[in-house]
N, C-alpha and C positions, 0 to 999 in steps of 0.2 A: 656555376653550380656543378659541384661532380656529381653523376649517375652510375649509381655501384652496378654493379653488372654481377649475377645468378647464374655463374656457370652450374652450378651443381645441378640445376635447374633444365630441363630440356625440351621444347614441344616435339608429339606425335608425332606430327606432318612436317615434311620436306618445303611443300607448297601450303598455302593459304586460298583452300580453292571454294569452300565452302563450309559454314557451318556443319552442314552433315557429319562434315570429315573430324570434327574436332571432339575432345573429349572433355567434360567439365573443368578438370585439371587443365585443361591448354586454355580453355575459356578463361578460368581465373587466372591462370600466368599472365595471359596477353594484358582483362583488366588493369592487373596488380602494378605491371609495368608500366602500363598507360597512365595510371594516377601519380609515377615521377615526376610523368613530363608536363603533370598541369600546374605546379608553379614553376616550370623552367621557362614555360611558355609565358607567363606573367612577368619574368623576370628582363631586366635591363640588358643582361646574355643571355641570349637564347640561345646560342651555338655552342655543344660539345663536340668533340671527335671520337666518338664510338665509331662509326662507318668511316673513317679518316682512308683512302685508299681503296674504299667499295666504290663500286659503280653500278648507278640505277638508271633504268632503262626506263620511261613510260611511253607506252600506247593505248593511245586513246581513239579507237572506232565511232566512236560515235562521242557529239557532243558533251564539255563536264565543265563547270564553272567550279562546284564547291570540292570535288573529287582531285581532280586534276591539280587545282594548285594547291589542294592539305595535301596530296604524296609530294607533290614539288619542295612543297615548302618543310617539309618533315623530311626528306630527304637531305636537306642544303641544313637545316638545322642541326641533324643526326654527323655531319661533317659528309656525306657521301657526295661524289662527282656525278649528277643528277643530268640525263636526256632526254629532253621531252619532244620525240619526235614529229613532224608534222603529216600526219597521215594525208591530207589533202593533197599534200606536193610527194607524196610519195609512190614507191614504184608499186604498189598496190593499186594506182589508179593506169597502170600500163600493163596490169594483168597479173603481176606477180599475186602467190597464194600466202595463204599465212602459212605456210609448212616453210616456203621458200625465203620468207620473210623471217622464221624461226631460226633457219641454219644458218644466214646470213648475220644476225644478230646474235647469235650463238658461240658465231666463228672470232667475233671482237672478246668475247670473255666478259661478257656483266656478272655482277655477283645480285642481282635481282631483276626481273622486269615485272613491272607491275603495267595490265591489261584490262581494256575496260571496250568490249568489242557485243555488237548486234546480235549475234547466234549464241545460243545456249549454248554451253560444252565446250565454246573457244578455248579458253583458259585453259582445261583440262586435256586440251588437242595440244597447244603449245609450252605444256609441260613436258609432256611424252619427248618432245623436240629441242630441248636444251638443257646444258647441264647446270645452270644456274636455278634458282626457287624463284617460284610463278607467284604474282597476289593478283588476286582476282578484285577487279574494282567494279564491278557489274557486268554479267554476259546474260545478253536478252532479255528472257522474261524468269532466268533460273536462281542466280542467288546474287548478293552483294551481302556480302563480312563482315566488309569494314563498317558497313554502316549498323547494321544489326548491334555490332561490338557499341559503335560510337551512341549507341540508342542504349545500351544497357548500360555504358557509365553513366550517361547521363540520368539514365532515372535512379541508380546507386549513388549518384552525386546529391540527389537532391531527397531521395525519401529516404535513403542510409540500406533499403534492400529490395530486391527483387519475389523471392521468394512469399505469394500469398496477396501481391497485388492483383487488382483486376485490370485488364487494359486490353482499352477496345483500340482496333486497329479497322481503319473506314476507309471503303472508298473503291479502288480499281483493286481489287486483289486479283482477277485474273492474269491482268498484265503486269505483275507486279514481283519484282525481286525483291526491293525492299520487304514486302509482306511477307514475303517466302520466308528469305534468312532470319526474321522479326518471331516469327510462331516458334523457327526450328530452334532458336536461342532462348525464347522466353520462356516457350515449355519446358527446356532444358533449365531453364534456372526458378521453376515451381510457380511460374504466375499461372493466372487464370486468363487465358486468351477469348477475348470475343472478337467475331468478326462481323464488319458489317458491311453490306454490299447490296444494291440490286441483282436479282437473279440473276442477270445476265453477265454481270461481271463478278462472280463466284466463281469459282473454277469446281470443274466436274467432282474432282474425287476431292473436294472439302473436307469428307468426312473421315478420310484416312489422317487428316491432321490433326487432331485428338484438341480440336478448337469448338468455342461455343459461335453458330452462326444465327444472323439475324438480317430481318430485311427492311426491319424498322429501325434507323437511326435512336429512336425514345427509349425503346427498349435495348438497344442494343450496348447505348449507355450508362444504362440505371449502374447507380452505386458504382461507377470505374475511380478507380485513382490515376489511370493516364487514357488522354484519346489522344491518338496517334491518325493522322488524317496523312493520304497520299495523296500524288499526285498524278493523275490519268494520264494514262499513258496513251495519247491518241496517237501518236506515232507506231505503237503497235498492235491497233485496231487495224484489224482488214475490213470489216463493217462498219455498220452505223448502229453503235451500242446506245447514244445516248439520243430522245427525242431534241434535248435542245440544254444546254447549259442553264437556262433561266427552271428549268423543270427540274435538273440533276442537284441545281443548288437547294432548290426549297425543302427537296426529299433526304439531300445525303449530305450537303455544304453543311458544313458546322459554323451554326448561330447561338447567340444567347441563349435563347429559347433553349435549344435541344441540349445545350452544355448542362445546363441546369438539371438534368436528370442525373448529370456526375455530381461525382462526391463536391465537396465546398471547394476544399483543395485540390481540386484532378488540375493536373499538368496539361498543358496541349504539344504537341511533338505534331513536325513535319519534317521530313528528308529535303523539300527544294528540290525545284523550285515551286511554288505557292502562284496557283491559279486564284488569285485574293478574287474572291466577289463570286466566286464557283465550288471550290471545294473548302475554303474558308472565309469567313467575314474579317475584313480588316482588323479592325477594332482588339477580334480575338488575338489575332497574330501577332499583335505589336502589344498587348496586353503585359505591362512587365512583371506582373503577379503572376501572373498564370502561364503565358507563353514560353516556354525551351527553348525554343527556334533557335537564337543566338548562339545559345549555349550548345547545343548538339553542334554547330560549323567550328565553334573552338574546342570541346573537346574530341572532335574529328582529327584535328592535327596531331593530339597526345596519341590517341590511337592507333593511327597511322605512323609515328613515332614509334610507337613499340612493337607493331607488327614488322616494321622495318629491321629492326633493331633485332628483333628475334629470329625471324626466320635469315638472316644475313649470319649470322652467325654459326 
């Protein structure tokens, strides 16, 4: 299958470092582009050479199953010479810095590296640091793009728009990128954001995010067209936020019961990985009516497909 290629066409940014940084126009490029590559991805060849001769760098700081192999694999599809470095076995564990780790990588000539690292503002550090374009795969608790991006096809994919839905977004939003880049793109494309959390996992200036908050799950659902549940980020709790999972699930896990205050047709959406029996009920999750879940991990790879594809250019 050929993939026509929109020179005339340009994004903003140099880098993909976060939604902040993009403007509606870059938002619908990237979508526009991403919907090429969801029947290429269905197809029997799934490999073009757009990236024929680029080379993709990945570092990954921390832990990724569904992140890690859709750039892997949107890379190798895209035709590029794909690195997935091993950070475990690397010289980062013998003290080298990421500045030192940037010029090093730098000095080989990639034409992208995509970074997915612990501290907030990594990515934006190791942009400053090399002359190729950065994509940010998640740094700490501040934003992830791609995922946001691969959250707004998917709900374009299935209700035909964004603009005038309601979608409640539940769960850890303190500790939460997904949630972060999730408001900054959906406000940006006209939805109605609700959030919903226990106080304690709200983050302070809530209210600078032009979001509706709530602390009751019943209400925080009424009348949505999509609930978007996350996933706790106990790894970057430095206390003890929650009394006990069996308490967080009765209050905040999404059950029938509480679905039932959304619309007939509300979508359920999760980023993964899915604390089943904690932050959702089974049942919901594998719900083929109603659960996304699948579908946001494959249109993750179109996504990551065209962000590849565009900012390499």
């Amino acid at each position: 299958m050929a993939i026509k290629s929109n020179k005339a066409i340009k994004i903003s940014q140099k880098h993909l470092l976060g939604i902040q940084d993009l403007s509606i126009n870059d938002v619908k490029f990237i979508l526009d582009e991403a919907k090429t590559f969801i029947e290429l991805n269905k197809s029997k060849n799934k490999k073009v050479d757009v990236l024929r001769g680029k080379t993709q760098i990945n570092l990954f700081f921390e832990p990724s199953t569904r992140t890690q192999s859709s750039f892997e694999l949107a890379g190798k599809r895209l035709g590029a010479d794909v690195m997935s470095m091993n950070m475990a076995n690397s010289a980062i564990k013998k003290g080298e810095t990421l500045i030192d780790t940037a010029m090093t990588l730098n000095a080989m000539h990639p034409d992208i590296i995509v970074i997915r690292h612990q501290d907030s503002g990594a990515c934006n550090l190791l942009s400053q640091k090399v002359n190729c374009a950065v994509l940010n795969a998640g740094d700490g608790s501040r934003e992830h793009p791609t995922q946001a991006l691969l959250d707004a096809l998917t709900i374009i994919n299935r209700k035909k728009k964004i603009e005038g839905l309601r979608i409640a977004i539940c769960g850890d939003i303190t500790h939460s990128r997904v949630a972060r880049s999730n408001i900054y793109l959906l406000n940006m494309l006209g939805a109605e954001v609700n959030i919903v959390a226990p106080s304690n996992l709200m983050p302070k200036e809530i209210d600078k995010f032009g979001v509706n908050t709530f602390t009751d799950m019943k209400k925080g659902l009424k009348d949505c067209d999509i609930v978007m549940m996350l996933r706790l980020q106990n790894e970057r709790m430095t206390s003890s936020f929650l009394a006990s999972n069996r308490e967080y699930y009765e209050y905040y896990g999404l059950t029938p019961e509480k679905l039932d205050h959304a619309k007939k047709d509300a979508l359920i959406m999760h980023p993964g990985p899915m604390n089943r029996g904690i932050e959702i009920d089974t049942k919901l999750a594998d719900d083929i009516n109603r659960s996304v879940i699948k579908e946001q991990v494959e249109l993750g790879v179109a996504v990551r497909m065209a962000c590849l594809k565009i900012f390499c250019e």
